[in-house]
C-alpha positions, -999 to +999 in steps of 0.1 A: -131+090+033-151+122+033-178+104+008-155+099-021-143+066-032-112+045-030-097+055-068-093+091-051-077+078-020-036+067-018-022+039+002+011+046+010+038+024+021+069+039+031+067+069+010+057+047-016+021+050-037+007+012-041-020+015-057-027-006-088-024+014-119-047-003-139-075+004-112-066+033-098-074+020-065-057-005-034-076-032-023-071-031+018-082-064+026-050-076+020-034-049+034-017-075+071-025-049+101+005-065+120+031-061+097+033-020+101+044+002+133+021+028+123-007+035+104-024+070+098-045+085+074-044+122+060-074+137+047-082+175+038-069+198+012-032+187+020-038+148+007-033+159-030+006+165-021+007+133-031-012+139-061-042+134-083-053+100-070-051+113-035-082+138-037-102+119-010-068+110+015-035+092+024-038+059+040+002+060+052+015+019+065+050+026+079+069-001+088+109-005+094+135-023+119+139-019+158+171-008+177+167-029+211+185-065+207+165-090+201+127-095+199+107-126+190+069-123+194+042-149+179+002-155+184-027-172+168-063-161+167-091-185+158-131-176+154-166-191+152-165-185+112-142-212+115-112-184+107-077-188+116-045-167+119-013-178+129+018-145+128+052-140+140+083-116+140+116-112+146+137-081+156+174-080+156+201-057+161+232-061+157+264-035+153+250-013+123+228-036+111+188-040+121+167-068+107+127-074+109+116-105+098+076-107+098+052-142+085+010-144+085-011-169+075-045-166+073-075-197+064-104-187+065-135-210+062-160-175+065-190-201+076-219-172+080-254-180+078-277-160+057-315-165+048-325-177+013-341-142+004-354-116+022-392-130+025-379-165+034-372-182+070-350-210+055-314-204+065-281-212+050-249-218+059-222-200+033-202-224+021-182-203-010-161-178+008-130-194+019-096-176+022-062-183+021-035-156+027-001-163+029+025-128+036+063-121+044+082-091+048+114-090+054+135-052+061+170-043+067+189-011+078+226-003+073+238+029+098+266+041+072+269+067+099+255+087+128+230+105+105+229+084+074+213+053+066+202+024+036+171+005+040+155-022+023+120-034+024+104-067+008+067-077+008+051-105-004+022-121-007-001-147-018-040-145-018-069-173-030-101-161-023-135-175-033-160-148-039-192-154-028-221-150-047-247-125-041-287-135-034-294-119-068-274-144-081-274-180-091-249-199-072-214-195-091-178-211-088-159-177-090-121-174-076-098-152-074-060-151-069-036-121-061+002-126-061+021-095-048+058-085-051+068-052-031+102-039-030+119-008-013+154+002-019+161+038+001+188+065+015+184+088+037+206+118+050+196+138+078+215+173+090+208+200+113+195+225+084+185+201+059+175+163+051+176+143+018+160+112+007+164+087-022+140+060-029+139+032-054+108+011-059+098-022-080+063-039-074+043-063-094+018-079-089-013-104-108-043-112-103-061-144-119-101-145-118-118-174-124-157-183-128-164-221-140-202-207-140-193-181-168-169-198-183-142-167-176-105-171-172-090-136-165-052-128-158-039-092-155-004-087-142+013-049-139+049-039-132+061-007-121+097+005-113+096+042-092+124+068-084+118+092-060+138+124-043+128+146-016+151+176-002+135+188+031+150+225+043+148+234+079+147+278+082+145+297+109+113+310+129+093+273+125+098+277+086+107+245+068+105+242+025+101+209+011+108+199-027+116+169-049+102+147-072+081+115-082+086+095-113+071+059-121+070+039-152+040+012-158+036-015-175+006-039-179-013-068-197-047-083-194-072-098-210-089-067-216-063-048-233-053-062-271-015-057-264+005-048-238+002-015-220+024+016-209+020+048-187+048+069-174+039+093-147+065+123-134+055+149-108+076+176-095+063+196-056+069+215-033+058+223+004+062+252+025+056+249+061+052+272+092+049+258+133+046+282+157+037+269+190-001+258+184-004+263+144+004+250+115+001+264+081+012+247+048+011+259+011+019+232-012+020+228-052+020+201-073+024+195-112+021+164-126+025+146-162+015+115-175+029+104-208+046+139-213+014+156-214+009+181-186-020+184-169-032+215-147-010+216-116-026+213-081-021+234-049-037+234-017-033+256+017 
């Protein structure tokens, strides 16, 4: 995204930052296309609203429940790299309550032939670059009224992947495994002049690395609980003001860190917007601190 790299870019999923603290960074090849109703990415001065790891842009995956009965749909995909996909999902509605049930499975054999080097006819065939991905979500929404609503959002997920070795290198046996936990908890109240929001978040996840070749056996797990508010103000003449806060608490250990490891993060913004006919204009500032120390706040028109 505009040159920079993925530790200044957010992934967001429904309202809520993903990335993995201890890198900084998402990786998007997990990241099941079909499981989300929309996907859009924010770039330009605005995308560090949602702070300083959002420089670059805002990869945004919403995904929620439908409000028409009953929907089942299912497919299966299959390629010449010897790849295959199998997904279905489930909408329901019934009284106040809306359900979306989603499953994926992906193996993935990623047969690919390559030559030997680059001054060498002799072809091979890739054979250490299997997949398998296994993911679920499951969401619920309770209408507690005509304008107020709780929703709940669980992702899961479960990746092997063999990574394949480079022609630079010598052939290794390297692995690696992600297991993801991704949970949503949120309110939301919406009125003619104003709209509030409430969201509670918990997410871990681990990933376990493994090369036989260099005898390394790497485990890193995070966990992160997150509270969020957001008070959106609707004024008159296309003016609306919106202001809340972000707070998240961290916690990780690896084999790379001698004990265990913490980082709380709270930011407080704001946003001021105008929409008259054809234009927009916004003025937003953010300040942000990280283990009570403040760093310089951000803004952005």
């Amino acid at each position: 995204v505009r040159g920079s790299t993925a530790q200044q870019t957010a992934v967001v999923w429904n309202g809520v930052n993903i990335n993995n603290p201890m890198l900084g960074q998402s990786d998007v090849s997990l990241v099941p296309i079909g499981f989300f109703d929309d996907i859009s990415l924010q770039k330009g001065a605005l995308s560090g609203y949602w702070g300083s790891g959002a420089m670059a842009g805002v990869l945004n995956l919403r995904s929620g429940t439908q409000n028409k009965g009953l929907s089942i749909k299912a497919g299966s995909a299959y390629s010449t790299l010897q790849n295959f996909t199998q997904w279905a999902s489930a909408d329901l509605s019934f009284g106040k309550w809306t359900s979306s049930t989603k499953i994926r499975a992906d193996l993935s054999a990623n047969k690919y032939l390559f030559y030997e080097d680059a001054d060498s006819l002799i072809v091979e065939t890739q054979s250490h670059a299997q997949s398998r991905q296994y993911a679920f979500m499951q969401e619920l929404a309770l209408k507690i009224s005509e304008r107020q609503q709780v929703g709940l959002h669980i992702w899961l997920q479960d990746a092997q992947r063999q990574v394949p070795y480079t022609l630079q290198e010598r052939k290794q046996d390297a692995e690696q495994r992600d297991k993801i936990l991704r949970s949503v908890l949120d309110w939301k109240l919406l009125r003619e002049k104003y709209s509030l929001t409430a969201r509670g978040a918990f997410i871990r996840e681990g990933l376990h690395y493994k090369n036989a070749t260099y005898s390394i056996n790497s485990e890193s797990i995070f966990n992160t609980s997150l509270l969020d508010m957001e008070a959106q103000f609707y004024l008159p003449k296309g003016f609306s003001i919106t202001a809340g806060s972000n707070n998240s608490l961290s916690s990780a250990i690896s084999a790379g860190y001698e004990e265990q490891k913490q980082m709380s993060r709270t930011a407080l913004f704001e946003n001021i917007s105008w929409r008259y006919k054809k234009l927009n204009a916004s003025l937003y500032g953010r300040q942000e601190l990280f283990d009570s120390k403040t760093f310089v706040p951000t803004g952005g028109l």
